[in-house]
Wavefront OBJ file of the C-alpha trace (Angstrom):
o trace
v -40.288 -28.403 11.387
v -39.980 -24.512 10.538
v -38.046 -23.900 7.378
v -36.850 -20.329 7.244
v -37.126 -18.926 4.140
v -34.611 -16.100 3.285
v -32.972 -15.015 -0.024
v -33.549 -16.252 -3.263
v -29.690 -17.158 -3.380
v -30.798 -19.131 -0.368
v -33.611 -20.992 -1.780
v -31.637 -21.681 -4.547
v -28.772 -23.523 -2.512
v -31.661 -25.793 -0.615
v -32.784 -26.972 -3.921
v -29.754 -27.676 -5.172
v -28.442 -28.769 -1.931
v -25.414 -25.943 -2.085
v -23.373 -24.895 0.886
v -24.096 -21.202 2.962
v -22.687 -18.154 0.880
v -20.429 -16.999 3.477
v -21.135 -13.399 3.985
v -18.058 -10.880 3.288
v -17.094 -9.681 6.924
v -14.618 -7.159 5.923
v -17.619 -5.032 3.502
v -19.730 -5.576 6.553
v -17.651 -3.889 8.892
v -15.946 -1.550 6.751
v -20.010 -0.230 5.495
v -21.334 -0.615 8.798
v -24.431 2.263 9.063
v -23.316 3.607 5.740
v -26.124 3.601 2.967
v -26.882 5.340 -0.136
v -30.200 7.717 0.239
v -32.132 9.281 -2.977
v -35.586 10.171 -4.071
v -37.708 8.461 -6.458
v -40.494 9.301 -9.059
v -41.920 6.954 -11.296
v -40.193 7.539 -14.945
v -43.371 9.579 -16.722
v -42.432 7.679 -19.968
v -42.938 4.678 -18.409
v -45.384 1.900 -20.056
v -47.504 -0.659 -18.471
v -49.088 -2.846 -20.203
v -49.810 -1.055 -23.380
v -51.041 2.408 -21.623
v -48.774 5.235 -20.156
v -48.581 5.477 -16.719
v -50.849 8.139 -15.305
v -50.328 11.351 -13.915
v -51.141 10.227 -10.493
v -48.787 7.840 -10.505
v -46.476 10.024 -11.878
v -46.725 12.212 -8.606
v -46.063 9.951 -6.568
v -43.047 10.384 -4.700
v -40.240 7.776 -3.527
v -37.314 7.099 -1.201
v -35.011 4.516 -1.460
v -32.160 3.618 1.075
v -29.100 1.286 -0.365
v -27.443 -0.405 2.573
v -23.712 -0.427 1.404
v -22.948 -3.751 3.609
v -25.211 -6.328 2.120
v -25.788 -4.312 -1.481
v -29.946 -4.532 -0.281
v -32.252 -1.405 -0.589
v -35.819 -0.795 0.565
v -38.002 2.133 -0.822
v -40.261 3.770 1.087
v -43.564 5.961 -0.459
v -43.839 9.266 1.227
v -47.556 10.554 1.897
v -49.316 12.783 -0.448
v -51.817 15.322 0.766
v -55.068 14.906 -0.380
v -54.034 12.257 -3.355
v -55.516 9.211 -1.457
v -51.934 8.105 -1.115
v -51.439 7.255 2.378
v -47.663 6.244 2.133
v -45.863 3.804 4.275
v -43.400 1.300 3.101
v -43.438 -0.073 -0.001
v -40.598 -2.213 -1.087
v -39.085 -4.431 1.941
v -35.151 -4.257 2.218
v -34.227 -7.314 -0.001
v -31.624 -8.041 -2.430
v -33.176 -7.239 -6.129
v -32.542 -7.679 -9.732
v -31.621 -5.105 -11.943
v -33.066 -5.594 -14.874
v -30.635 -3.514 -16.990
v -28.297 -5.948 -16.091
v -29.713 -9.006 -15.201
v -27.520 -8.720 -12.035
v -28.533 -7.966 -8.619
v -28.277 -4.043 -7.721
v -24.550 -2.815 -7.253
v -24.055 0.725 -5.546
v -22.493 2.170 -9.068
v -26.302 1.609 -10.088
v -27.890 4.447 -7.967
v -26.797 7.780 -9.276
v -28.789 10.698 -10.029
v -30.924 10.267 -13.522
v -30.470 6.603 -13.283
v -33.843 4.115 -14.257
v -34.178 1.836 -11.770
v -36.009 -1.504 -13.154
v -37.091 -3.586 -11.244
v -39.194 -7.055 -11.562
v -43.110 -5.939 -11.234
v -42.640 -2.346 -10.923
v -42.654 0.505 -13.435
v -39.204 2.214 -14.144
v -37.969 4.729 -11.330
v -35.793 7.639 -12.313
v -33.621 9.081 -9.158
v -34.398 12.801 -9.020
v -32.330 13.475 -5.765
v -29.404 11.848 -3.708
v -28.725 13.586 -0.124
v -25.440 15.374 0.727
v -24.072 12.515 2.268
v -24.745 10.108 -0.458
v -22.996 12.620 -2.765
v -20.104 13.167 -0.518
v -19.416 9.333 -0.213
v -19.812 8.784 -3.737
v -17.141 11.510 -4.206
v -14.610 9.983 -1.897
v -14.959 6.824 -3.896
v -14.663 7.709 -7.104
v -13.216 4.325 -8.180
v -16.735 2.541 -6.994
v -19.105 5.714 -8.730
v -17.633 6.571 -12.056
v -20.045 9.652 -12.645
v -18.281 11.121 -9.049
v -14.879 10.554 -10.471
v -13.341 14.730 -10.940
v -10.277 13.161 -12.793
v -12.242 11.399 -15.434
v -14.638 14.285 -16.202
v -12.307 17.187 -16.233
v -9.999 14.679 -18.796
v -13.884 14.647 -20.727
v -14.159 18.522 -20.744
v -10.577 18.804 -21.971
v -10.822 16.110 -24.571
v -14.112 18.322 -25.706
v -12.313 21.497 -25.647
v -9.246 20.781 -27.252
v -11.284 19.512 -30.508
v -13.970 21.952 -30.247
v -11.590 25.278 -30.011
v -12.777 26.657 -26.867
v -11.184 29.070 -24.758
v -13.184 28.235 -21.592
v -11.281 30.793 -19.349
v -12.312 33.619 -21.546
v -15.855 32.107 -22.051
v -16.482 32.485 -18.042
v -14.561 35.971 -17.579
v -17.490 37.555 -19.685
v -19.813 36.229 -16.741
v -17.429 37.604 -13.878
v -17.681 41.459 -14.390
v -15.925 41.847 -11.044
v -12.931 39.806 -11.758
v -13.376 37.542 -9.079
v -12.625 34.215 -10.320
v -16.392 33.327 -9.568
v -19.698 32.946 -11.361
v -22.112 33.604 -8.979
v -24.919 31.077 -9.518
v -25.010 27.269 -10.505
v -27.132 28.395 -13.763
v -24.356 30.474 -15.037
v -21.917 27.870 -15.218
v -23.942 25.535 -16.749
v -25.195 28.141 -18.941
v -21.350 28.625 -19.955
v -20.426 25.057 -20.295
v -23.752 24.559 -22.995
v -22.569 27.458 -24.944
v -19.229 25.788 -25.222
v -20.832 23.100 -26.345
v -19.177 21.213 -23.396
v -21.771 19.680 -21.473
v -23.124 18.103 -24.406
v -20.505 15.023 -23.265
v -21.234 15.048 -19.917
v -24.478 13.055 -18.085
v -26.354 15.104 -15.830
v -24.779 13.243 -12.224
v -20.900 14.284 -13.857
v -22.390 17.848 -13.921
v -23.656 17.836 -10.656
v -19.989 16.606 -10.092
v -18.652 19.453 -11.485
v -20.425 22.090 -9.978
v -20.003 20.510 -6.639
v -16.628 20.067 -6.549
v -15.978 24.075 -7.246
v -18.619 25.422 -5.558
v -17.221 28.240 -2.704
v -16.300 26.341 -0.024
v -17.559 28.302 3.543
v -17.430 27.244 7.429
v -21.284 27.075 7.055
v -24.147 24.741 5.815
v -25.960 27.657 4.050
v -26.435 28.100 1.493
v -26.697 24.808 0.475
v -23.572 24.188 -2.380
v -26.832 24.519 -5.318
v -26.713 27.610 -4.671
v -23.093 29.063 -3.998
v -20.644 30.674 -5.872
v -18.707 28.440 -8.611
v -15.243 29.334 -8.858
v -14.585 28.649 -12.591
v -11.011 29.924 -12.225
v -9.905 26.611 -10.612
v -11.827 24.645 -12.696
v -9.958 25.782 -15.537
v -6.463 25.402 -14.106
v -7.417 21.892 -13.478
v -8.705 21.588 -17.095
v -5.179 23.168 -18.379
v -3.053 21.002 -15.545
v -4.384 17.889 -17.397
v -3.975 19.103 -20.689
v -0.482 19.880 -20.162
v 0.225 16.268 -18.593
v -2.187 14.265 -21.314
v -1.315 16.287 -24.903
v 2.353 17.629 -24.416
v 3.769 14.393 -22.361
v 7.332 14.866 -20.837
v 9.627 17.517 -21.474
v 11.792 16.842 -24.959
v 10.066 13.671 -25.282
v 6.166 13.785 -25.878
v 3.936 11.216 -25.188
v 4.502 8.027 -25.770
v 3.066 5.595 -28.495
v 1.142 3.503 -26.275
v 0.217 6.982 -24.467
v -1.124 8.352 -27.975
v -3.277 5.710 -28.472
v -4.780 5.360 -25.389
v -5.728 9.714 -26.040
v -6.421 8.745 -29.430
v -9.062 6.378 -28.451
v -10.553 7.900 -25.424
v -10.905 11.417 -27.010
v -13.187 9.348 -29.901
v -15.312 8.178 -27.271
v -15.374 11.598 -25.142
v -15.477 14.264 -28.329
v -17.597 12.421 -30.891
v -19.530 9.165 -29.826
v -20.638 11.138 -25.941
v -21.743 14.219 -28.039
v -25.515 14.515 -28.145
v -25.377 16.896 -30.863
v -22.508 14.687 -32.907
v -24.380 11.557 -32.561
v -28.074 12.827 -33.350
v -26.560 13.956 -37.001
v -24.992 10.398 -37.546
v -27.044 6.957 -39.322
v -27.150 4.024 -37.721
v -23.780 2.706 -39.699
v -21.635 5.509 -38.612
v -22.757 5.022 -35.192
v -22.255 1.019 -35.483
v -18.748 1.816 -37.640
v -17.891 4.013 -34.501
v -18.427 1.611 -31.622
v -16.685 -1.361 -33.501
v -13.642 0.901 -33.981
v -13.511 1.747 -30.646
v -14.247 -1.888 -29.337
v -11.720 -3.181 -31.235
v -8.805 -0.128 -30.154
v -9.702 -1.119 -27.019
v -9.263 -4.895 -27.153
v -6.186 -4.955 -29.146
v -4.685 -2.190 -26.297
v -5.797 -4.419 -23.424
v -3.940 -7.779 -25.094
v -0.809 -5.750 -25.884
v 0.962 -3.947 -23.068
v 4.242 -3.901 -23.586
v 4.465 -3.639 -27.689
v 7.258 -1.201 -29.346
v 6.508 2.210 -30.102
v 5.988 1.350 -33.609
v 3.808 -1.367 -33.255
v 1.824 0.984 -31.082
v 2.008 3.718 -33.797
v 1.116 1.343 -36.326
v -2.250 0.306 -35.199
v -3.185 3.571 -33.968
v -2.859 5.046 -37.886
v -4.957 1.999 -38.806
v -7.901 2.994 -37.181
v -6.963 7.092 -37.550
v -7.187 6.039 -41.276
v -10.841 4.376 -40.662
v -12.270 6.889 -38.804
v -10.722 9.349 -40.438
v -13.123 10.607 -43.344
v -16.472 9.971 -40.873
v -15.395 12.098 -37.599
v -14.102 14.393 -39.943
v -17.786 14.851 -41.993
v -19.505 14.709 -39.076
v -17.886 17.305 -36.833
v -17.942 19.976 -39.947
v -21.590 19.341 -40.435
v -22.371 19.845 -36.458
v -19.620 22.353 -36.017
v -18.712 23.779 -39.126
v -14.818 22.636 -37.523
v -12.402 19.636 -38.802
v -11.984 17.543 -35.759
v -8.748 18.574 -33.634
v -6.836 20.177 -35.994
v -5.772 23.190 -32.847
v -5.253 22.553 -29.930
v -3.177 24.511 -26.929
v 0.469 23.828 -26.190
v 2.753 25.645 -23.938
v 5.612 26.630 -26.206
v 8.061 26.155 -23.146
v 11.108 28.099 -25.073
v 12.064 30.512 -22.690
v 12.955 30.632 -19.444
v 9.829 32.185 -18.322
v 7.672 29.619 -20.176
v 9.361 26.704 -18.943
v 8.996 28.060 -15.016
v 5.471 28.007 -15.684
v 5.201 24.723 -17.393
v 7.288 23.135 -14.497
v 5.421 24.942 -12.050
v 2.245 24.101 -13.774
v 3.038 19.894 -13.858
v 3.784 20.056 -9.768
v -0.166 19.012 -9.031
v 0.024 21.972 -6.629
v -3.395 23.849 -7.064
v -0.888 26.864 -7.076
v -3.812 29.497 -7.167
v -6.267 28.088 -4.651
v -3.113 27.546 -2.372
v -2.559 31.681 -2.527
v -6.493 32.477 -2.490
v -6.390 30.915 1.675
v -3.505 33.738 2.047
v -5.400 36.516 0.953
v -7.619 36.895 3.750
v -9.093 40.526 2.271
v -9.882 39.199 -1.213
v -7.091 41.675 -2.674
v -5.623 39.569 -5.292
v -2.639 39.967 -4.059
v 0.196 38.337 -1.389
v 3.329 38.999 -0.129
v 6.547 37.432 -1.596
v 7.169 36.159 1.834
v 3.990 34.421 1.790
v 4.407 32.868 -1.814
v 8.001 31.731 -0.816
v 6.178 29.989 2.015
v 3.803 28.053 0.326
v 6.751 26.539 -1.962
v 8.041 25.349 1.144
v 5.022 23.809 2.478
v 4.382 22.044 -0.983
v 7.966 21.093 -0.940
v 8.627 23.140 -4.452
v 11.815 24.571 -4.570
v 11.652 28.469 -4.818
v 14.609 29.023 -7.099
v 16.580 32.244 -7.661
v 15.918 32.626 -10.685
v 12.050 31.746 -9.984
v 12.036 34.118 -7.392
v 13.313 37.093 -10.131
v 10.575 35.901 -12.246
v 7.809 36.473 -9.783
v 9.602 39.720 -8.381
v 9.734 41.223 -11.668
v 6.811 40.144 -13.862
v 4.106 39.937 -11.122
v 4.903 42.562 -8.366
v 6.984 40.710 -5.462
v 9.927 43.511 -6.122
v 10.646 45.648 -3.025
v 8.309 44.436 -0.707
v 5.058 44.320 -3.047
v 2.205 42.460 -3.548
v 2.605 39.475 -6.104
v -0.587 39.333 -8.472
v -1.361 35.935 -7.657
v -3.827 35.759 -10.005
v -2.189 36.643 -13.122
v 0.755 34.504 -11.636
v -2.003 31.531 -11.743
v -2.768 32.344 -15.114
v 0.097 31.924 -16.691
v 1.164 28.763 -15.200
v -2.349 27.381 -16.772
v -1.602 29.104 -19.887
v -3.738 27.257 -22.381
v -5.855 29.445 -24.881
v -8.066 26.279 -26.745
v -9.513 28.827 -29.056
v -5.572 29.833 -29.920
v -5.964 28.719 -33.474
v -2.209 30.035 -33.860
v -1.011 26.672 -32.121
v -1.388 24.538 -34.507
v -0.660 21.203 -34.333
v -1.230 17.416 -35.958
v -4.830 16.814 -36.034
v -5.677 13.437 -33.666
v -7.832 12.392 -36.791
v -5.514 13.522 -39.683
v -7.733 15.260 -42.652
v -7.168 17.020 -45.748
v -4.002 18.430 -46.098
v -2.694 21.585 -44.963
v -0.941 24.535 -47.198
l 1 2 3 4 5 6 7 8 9 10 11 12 13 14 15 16 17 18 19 20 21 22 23 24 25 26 27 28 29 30 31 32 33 34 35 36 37 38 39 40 41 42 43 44 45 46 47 48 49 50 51 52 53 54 55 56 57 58 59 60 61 62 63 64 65 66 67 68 69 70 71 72 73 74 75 76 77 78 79 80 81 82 83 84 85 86 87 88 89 90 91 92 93 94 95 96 97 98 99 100 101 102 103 104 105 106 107 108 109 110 111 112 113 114 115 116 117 118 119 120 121 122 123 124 125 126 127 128 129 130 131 132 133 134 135 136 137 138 139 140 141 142 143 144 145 146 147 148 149 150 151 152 153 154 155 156 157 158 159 160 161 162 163 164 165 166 167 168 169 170 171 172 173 174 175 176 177 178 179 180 181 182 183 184 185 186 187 188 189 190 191 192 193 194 195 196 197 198 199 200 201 202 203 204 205 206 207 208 209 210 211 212 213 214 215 216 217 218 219 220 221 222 223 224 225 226 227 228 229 230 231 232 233 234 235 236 237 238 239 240 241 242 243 244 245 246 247 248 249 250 251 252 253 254 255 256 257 258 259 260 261 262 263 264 265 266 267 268 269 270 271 272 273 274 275 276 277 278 279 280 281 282 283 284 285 286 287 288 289 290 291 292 293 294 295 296 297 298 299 300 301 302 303 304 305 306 307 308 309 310 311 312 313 314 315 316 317 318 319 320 321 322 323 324 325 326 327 328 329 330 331 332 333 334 335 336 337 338 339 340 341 342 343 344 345 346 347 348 349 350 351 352 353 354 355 356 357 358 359 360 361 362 363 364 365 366 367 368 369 370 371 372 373 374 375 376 377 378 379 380 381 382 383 384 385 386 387 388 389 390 391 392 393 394 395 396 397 398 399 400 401 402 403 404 405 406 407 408 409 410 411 412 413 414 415 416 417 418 419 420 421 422 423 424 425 426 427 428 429 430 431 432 433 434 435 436 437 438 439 440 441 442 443 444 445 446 447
């Protein structure tokens, strides 16, 4: 008779005389039509054999389509004028190996700048995902770790706390106008390399970044490459996060088990993720580096509910191991000890702790106000502030109200300043070397 011959899962259950895989009916119906759509281009470092792949096979151009209910792709060769490359399809939709894993192909796998390996083929690099791809990797952040806002921005704050940067002020020098914009993608990159900032991030969190506070507009065009980045939200993310991760609760700090968990993650984002960090470290550091950080990390996982001082305790362990080599290396890169300043909000007076408490309500307070002011002015009414507390459900206190009336215009039927309202709820200068506080890696010590 005719034996059908499908996957190699299936071949592999005939010879061994295995039951069906039953196929998961709740991912097939819940990724229906969706798939994953990028562009391909053979990696140009690529080796096969023992020669360098060739420039014509270099320019020859890719696309592959990742069905998100079965986890199969197929790539397809587009047509080349005048190359002798006719096109067509060249990889049938199968399940396939990934040889970086030795696993079959998972959706977190196609990002943009990832090497795709596959059995018999010379590494692809993805040059290009379409909008849609991008937008559903966004909205699943959990599933595509590069599209995940929350973990990046915690990345660029972890980088700018130890690196002394006042971002706000670094972007204002590009926004003559005051608008609370940089007007091209290449400007805020441009800013974010001279902060040495995107020296932690991989390019597909950048295009992240950019994406997510690129001008949104009613229209397709221009395409979000090339809109308007408004760096002024980025930032008051940046300082939300700070204020929640580095200051903890009011009168009470983080907690032990929260200070380790910074303690280790800002290792990883602000020393072993720098480019420029790593390059200037031997192979020991580096291996001294990852073991530390291996070995936070398992001991954290096996102990969840420790006391604060046994928490404590093994966090100055491995502060006093890494210590002396973060410390070298960030003073020969930077000429800086490693997160000795940082930014704080010294909540003492009334005024400062309004803004702190208005700053922790996750209320994007300042692109809230921006929809209001329909003529790009700056400014809204007091009626119109008070009504976006209600529709937040943030109570517009008296004595909140006299604070906005008399330090940012709302007296007598005035326009508020929204924008320097905005900015002092995100107070945080990084650069502020005036705000000094406990190093995370404790150095030499301080007169």
């Amino acid at each position: 008779g005719f034996l059908a011959i499908g996957s190699a899962d299936d071949s592999l259950g005939t010879v061994y005389g295995q039951k069906r895989q039953k196929r998961d009916m709740v991912k097939l119906s819940r990724n229906s039509k969706k798939f994953l759509r990028c562009r391909l281009k053979i990696n140009s470092d690529a080796v096969v054999g023992l020669h360098k792949v060739s420039e014509i096979e270099t320019s020859r151009k890719f696309i592959l389509t990742y069905y998100l209910d079965n986890d199969t792709f197929a790539i397809y060769e587009e047509k080349v004028a005048n190359s002798g490359i006719l096109g067509g399809s060249f990889m049938a939709r199968d399940t396939y190996i990934n040889l970086k894993t030795g696993k079959p192909f998972v959706p977190s796998d196609i990002y943009h700048g990832a090497i795709i390996r596959i059995q018999g083929q010379a590494p692809f690099v993805v040059t290009e995902m379409d909008n849609n791809s991008l937008n559903f990797c966004e909205e699943h952040p959990q599933q595509f770790p590069y599209s995940s806002m929350e973990r990046i921005v915690r990345k660029v704050v972890d980088r700018i706390v130890t690196a002394q940067v006042d971002l706000r002020r670094d972007f204002k020098q590009h926004d003559p106008t005051g608008c609370g914009y940089v007007q091209t993608k290449e400007i805020f990159m441009q800013v974010l390399a001279e902060s040495n900032v995107s020296s932690v991030l991989k390019p597909p969190e950048l295009k992240t970044l950019y994406r997510r506070f690129a001008e949104m507009t009613d229209d397709v065009e221009p395409p979000v490459d090339q809109r308007r980045i408004c760096y002024q939200d980025f930032c008051d993310m940046a300082a939300y996060i700070h204020a929640v991760e580095y200051e903890g609760d009011e009168g009470e700090g983080n907690s032990a088990k929260d200070r380790f968990v910074l303690f280790l993650r800002t290792l990883r984002n602000s020393v072993m993720n720098d480019v420029n960090v790593m390059e200037q470290a031997d192979a020991p550091t580096k291996e001294a580096m990852q073991a530390c950080f291996a070995s936070g990390a398992k001991w954290l996982s096996k102990n969840q509910d420790n006391s604060a001082e046994e928490y404590d305790e093994e966090r100055e362990k491995y502060e006093a191991m890494m210590a002396p080599i973060v410390s070298r290396l960030m003073m020969d890169v930077y000429g800086r000890e490693f997160g000795s300043f940082g930014a704080i909000h010294h909540a003492t007076g009334v005024h400062h702790k309004y803004m702190r408490e208005l700053c922790l309500t996750k209320v994007a307070w300042r692109a809230t106000f921006r929809m209001l002011d329909t003529e790009n002015a700056g400014v809204i009414s007091m009626a119109e502030v008070a009504k976006s507390f209600a529709e937040w459900g943030v109570e517009l206190s008296q004595a909140g109200r006299q604070i906005i009336e008399s330090d940012y215009g709302g007296k007598g039927g005035g326009g508020v300043d929204y924008h320097r309202f905005c900015d002092n709820i995100y107070l945080c200068d990084f650069a502020d070397q005036s705000l000094a506080h406990p190093g995370l890696f404790p150095s030499s010590p301080r007169s």
